[in-house]
C-alpha positions as CSV (number, residue, x, y, z in Angstrom):
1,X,23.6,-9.0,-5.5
2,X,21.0,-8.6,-2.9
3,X,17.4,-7.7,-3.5
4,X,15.4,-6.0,-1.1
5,X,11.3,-5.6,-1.7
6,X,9.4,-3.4,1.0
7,X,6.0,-3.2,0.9
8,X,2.3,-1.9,2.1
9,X,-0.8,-3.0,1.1
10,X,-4.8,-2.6,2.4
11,X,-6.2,-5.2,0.0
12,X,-3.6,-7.4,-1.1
13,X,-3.2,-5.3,-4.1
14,X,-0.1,-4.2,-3.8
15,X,0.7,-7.6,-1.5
16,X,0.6,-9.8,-4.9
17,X,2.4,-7.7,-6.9
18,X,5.1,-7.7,-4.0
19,X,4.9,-11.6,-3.9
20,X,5.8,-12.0,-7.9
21,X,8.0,-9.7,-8.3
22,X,10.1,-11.0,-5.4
23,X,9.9,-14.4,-7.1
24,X,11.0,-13.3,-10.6
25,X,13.6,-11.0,-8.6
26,X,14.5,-13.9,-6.1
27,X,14.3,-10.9,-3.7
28,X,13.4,-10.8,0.1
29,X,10.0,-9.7,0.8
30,X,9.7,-7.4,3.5
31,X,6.3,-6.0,5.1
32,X,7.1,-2.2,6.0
33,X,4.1,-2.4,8.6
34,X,6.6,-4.9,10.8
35,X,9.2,-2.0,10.5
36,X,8.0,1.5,10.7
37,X,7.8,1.7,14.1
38,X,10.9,0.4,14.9
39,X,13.8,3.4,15.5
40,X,16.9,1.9,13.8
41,X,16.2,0.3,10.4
42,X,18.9,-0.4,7.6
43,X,18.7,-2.2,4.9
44,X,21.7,-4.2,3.7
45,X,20.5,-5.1,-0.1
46,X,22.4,-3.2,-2.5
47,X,19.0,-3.6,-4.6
48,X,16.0,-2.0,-2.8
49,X,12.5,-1.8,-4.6
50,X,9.4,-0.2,-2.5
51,X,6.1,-1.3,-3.4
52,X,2.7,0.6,-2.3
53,X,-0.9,1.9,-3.3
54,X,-1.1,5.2,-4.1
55,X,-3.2,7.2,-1.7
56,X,-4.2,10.9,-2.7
57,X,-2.1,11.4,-5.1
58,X,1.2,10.3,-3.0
59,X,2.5,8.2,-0.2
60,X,0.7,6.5,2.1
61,X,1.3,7.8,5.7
62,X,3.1,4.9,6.8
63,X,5.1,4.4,3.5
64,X,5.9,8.3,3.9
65,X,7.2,7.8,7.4
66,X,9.1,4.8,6.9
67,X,11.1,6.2,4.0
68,X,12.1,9.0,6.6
69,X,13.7,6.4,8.7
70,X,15.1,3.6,6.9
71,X,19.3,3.9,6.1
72,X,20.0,3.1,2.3
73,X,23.9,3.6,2.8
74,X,24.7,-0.2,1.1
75,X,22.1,0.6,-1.9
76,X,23.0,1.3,-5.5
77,X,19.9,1.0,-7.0
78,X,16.4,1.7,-5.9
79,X,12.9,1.5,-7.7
80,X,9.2,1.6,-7.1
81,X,6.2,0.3,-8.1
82,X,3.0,2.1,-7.6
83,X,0.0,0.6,-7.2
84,X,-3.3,2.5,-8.8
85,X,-7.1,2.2,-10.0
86,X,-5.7,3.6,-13.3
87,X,-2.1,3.3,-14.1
88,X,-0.8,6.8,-12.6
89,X,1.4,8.1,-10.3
90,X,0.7,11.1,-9.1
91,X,3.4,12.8,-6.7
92,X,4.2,9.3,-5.4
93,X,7.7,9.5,-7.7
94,X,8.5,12.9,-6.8
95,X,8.3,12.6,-3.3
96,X,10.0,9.2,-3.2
97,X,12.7,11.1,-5.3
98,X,13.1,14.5,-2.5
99,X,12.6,11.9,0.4
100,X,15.6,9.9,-0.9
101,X,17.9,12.7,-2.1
102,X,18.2,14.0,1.7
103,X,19.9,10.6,2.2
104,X,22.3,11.2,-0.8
105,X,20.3,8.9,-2.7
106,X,17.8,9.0,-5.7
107,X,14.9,7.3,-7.2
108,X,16.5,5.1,-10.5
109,X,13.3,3.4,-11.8
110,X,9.5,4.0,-11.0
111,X,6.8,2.2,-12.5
112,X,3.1,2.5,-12.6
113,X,0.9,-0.6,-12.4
114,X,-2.9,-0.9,-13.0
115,X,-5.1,-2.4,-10.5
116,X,-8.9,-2.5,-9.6
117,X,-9.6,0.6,-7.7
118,X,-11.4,0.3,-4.3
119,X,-11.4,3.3,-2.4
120,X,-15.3,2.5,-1.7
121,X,-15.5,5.5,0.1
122,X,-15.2,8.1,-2.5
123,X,-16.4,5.7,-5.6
124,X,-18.1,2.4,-6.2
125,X,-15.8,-0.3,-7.7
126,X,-15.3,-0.8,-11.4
127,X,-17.6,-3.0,-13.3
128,X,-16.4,-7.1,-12.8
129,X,-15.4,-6.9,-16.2
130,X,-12.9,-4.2,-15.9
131,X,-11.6,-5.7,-12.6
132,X,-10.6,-8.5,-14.5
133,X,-9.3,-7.4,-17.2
134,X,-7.2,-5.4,-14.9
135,X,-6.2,-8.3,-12.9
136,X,-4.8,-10.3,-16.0
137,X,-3.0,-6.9,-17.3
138,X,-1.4,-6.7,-14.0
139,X,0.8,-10.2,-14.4
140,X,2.4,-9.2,-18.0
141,X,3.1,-6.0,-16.7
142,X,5.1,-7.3,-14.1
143,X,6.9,-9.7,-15.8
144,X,8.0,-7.0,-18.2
145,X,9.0,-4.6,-14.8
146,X,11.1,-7.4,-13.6
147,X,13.1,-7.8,-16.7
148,X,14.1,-3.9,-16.6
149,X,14.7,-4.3,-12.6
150,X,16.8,-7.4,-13.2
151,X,18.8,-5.5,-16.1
152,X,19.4,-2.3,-13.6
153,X,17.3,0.1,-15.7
154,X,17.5,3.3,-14.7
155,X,14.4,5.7,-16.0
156,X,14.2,9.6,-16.1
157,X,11.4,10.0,-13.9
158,X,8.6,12.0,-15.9
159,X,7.5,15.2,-15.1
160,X,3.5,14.0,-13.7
161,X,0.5,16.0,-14.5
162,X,-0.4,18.2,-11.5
163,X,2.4,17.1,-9.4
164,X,2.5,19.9,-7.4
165,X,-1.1,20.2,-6.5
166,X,-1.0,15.9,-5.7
167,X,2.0,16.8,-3.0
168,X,0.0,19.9,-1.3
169,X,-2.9,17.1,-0.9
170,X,-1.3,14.3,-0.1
171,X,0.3,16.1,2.7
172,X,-3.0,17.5,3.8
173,X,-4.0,13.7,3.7
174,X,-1.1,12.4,5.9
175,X,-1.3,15.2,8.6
176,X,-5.1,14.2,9.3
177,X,-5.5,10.3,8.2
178,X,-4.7,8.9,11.5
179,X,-8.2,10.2,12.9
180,X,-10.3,9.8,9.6
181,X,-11.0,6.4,11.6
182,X,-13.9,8.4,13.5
183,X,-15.8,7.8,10.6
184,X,-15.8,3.9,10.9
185,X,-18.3,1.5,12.6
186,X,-19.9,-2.0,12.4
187,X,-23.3,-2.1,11.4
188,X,-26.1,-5.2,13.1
189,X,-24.6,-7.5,10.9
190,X,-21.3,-7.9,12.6
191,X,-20.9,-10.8,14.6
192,X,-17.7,-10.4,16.5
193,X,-15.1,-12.8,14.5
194,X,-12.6,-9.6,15.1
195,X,-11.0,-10.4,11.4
196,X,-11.2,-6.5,11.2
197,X,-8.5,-6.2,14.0
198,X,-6.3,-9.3,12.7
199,X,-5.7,-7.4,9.3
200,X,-5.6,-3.9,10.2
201,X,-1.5,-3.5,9.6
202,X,-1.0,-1.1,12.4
203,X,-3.0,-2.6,15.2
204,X,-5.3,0.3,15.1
205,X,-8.9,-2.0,16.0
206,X,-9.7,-3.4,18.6
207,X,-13.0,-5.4,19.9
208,X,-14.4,-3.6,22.7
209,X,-18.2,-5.3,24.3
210,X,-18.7,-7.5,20.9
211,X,-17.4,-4.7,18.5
212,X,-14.6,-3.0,17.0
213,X,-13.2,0.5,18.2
214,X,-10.5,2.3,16.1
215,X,-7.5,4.2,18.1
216,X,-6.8,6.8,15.6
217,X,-3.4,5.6,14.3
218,X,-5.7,5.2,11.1
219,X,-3.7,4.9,7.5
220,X,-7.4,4.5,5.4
221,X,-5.9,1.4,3.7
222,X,-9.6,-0.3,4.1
223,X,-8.3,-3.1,4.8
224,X,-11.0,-4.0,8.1
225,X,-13.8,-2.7,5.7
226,X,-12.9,-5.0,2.6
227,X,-12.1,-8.1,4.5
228,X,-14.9,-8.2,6.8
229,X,-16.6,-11.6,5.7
230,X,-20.2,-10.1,7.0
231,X,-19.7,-6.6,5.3
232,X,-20.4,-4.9,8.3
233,X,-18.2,-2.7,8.6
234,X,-19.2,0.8,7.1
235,X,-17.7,4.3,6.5
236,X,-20.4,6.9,7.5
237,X,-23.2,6.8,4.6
238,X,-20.7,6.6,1.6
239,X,-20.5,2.5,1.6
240,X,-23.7,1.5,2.5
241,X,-24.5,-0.6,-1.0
242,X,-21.3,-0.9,-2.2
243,X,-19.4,-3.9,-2.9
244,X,-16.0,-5.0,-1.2
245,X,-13.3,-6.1,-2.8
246,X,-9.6,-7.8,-2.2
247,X,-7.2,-9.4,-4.2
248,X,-8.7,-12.8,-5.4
249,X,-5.3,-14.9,-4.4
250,X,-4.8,-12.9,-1.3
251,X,-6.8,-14.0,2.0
252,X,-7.6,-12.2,5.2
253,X,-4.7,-14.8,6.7
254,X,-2.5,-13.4,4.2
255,X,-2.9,-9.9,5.4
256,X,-2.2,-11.0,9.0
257,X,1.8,-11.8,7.6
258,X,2.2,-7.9,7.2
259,X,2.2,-6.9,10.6
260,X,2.9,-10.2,13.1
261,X,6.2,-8.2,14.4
262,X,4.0,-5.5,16.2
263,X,2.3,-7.7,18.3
């Protein structure tokens, strides 16, 4: 039986827990940045699992708009994980579920899964400690996901804590994230090595004169802001200080993967 995993990820987050649960699922990985812009896509596996970060309380954009498209006709089961700086889900399962039933579908399994948070621009990152611990949590809870995935669970999807209000601002989110990019520039320390435009997933930077220039098709996945190796990339006032942060096993080369089929 074939196994399908689609994923997005802005700081490899979501990117590693993609990677192992592929290998414990002997699934095919799939980047949904090489796809979502493409106007026919079908999936074949009768096994489909969606992996993603949780962004305001719901879909990314991109995740959002690729769920719209793709043709689940040939699966039978379909799950998602849901990457988060503390466990929850938000209206990520709800809307996964209403997005899927238009396509006579429905959501069968939906887990939560603890990362470090870093959404810089609204917080600072957690302590080192807690980023750690959080890292070593994250492989036993995937190994226990797998076994429930590989046995066909199906889970009544809870009813989440302000569900409602997460959907009205998620979809505020979506409608305007594409131009939040206004917000970004490179500081004096930037030395034009243009890593901020090989990892963006939706080709959305480019260097112009010496310095990158975003093209509002922004997802705010940080992605150009973490990985930047001089830190020089800021978002207005509210980074200045703080520190970066991306998966420890997942390199800027890495990220480069998600995306090669737009070029």
């Amino acid at each position: 039986m074939k196994t399908s995993l689609y994923f997005f990820s802005g700081t490899g987050n979501s990117l590693i827990v993609a990677k192992k649960l592929s290998e414990k699922l002997r699934g095919e990985l799939i980047p949904i940045a090489k796809l979502w812009q493409k106007d026919n896509i079908t999936s074949q596996a009768e096994n489909v699992g969606i992996v993603f970060p949780l962004y305001f309380w719901g879909l990314p954009a991109l995740v959002y708009d690729f769920l719209e498209m793709i043709d689940l006709s040939s699966a039978s089961y379909i799950f998602a994980m849901i990457v988060s700086g503390h466990g929850r889900t938000g209206a990520a399962l709800s809307q996964l579920n209403q997005l899927l039933l238009k396509k006579s579908k429905r959501l069968d399994a939906g887990f939560p899964i603890e990362m470090p948070s870093n959404y810089i621009v609204m917080h600072d990152l957690p302590p080192k400690d807690v980023e750690i611990e959080a890292l070593r949590n994250s492989d036993e809870r995937v190994a226990i996901i797998a076994k429930k995935i590989l046995n066909r669970k199906r889970r009544k999807l809870k009813k989440e804590t302000l569900a409602f209000i997460g959907n009205l601002g998620n979809k505020m989110f979506r409608e305007r994230v594409n131009f939040t990019d206004k917000n970004f520039y490179a500081d004096d320390n930037c030395d034009s090595c243009a890593i901020c435009e090989k990892v963006c997933p939706v080709n959305n930077i480019k260097i112009i004169d010496g310095k990158p220039r975003w093209h509002h098709q922004c997802q705010q996945c940080l992605a150009c802001l973490h990985f930047c190796p001089q830190q020089a990339i800021q978002y207005g006032k509210d980074t200045l200080g703080r520190r970066r942060y991306h998966h420890p096993e997942i390199s800027w080369k890495s990220m480069i993967n998600q995306k090669e089929a737009l070029k």
